[in-house]
C-alpha positions as CSV (number, residue, x, y, z in Angstrom):
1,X,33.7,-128.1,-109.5
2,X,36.3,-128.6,-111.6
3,X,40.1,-129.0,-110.6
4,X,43.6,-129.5,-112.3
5,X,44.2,-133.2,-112.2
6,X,44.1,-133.6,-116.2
7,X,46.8,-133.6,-118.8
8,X,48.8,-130.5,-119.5
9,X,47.3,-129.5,-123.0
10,X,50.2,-127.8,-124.4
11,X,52.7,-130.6,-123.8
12,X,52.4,-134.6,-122.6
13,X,55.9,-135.2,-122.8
14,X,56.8,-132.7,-120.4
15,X,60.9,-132.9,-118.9
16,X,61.5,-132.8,-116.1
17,X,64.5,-131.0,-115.0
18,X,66.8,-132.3,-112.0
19,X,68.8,-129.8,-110.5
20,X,72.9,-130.8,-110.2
21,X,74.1,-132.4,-107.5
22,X,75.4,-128.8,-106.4
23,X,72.1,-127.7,-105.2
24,X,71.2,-130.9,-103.9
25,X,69.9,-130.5,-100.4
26,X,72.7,-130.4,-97.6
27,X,75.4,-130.3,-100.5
28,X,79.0,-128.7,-99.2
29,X,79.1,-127.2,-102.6
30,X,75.9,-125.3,-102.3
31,X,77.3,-124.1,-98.6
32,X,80.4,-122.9,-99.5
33,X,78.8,-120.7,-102.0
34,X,75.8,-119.7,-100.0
35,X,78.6,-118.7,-96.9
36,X,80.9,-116.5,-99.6
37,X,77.9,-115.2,-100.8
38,X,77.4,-113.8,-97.3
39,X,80.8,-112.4,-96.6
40,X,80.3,-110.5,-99.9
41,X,77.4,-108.7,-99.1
42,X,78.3,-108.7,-95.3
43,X,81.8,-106.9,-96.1
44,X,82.2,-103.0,-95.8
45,X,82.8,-100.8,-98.2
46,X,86.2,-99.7,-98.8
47,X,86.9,-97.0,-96.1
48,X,86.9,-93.1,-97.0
49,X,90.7,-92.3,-97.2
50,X,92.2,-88.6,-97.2
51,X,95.4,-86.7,-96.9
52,X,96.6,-83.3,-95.9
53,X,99.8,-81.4,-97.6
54,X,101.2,-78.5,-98.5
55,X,101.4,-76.8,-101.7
56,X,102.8,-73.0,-102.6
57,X,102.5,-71.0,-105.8
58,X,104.9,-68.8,-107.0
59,X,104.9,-64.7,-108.2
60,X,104.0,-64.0,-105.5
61,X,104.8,-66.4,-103.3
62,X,101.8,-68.2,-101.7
63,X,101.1,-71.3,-99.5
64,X,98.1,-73.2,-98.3
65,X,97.7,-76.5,-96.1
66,X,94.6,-78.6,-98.1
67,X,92.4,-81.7,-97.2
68,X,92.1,-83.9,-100.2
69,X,89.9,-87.3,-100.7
70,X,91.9,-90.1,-102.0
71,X,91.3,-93.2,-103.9
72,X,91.8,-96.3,-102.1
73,X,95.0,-97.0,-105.1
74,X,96.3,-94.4,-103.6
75,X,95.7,-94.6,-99.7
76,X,99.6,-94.3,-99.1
77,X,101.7,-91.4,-98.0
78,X,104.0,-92.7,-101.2
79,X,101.4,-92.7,-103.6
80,X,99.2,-89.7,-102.5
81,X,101.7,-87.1,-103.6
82,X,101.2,-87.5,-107.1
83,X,97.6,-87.5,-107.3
84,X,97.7,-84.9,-105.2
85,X,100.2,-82.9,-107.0
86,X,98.0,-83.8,-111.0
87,X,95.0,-82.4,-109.3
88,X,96.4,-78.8,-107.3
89,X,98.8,-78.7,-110.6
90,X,95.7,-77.4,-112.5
91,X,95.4,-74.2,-110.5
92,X,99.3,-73.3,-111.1
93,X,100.2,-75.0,-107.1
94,X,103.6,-77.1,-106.6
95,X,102.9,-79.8,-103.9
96,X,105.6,-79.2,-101.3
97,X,105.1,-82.2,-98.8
98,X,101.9,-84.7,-97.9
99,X,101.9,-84.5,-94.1
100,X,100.1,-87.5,-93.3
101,X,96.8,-90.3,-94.8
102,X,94.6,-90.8,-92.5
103,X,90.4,-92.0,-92.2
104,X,87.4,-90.4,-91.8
105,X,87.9,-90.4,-87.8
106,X,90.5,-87.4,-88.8
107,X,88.8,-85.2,-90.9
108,X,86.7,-83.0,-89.2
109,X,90.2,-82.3,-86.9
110,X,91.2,-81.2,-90.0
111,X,88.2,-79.0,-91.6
112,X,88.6,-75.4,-90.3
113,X,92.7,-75.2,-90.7
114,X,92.4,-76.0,-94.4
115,X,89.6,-73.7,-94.3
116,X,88.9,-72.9,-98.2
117,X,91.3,-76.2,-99.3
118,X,88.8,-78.2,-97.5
119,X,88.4,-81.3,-99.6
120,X,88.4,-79.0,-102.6
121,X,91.3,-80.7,-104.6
């Protein structure tokens, strides 16, 4: 029986390749980057943010209370209204006030009185 003790035939002068001293065994280096590592893929995704609001349209006069899904850029009562008002703008609606930002904990509170405005915006 025959086993592998003999010369590699493709190449005598192999290297040999040390790994840096920042994977050496028990390195602080090598910890610190294994540990961020894990708070990476430990962390959450960023958290489902909506508002609700107000909008009317005009000739004839109409209103209707909406849900909408926000981006997290835009997660605050100050910054909602205006990507609020670019997207209900499209269907001829004026935003007239953002009532409040809140989490997915809120939204199902939320689902039947904006009824057909339901996260449609």
């Amino acid at each position: 029986m025959s086993h592998n003790n003999g010369r590699l035939l493709s190449d005598n002068n192999a290297t040999v390749i040390e790994y840096p001293r920042l994977f050496a065994h028990g390195s602080c280096m090598m910890k610190h980057i294994v540990f961020t590592l894990a708070l990476l893929c430990a962390a959450p995704a960023s958290a489902a943010c909506y508002a609700d609001y107000k909008a009317k349209r005009d000739d004839p006069l109409r209103l209707h209370y909406g849900v909408v899904e926000l981006a997290e850029k835009n997660c605050k009562k100050a910054k909602a209204g205006d990507a609020i008002s670019n997207r209900i703008s499209k269907d001829g609606w004026t935003l007239l006030t953002v009532i409040s930002v809140f989490d997915q904990s809120g939204l199902n509170a939320k689902k039947e009185s904006a009824g057909d405005y339901f996260l449609r915006y």
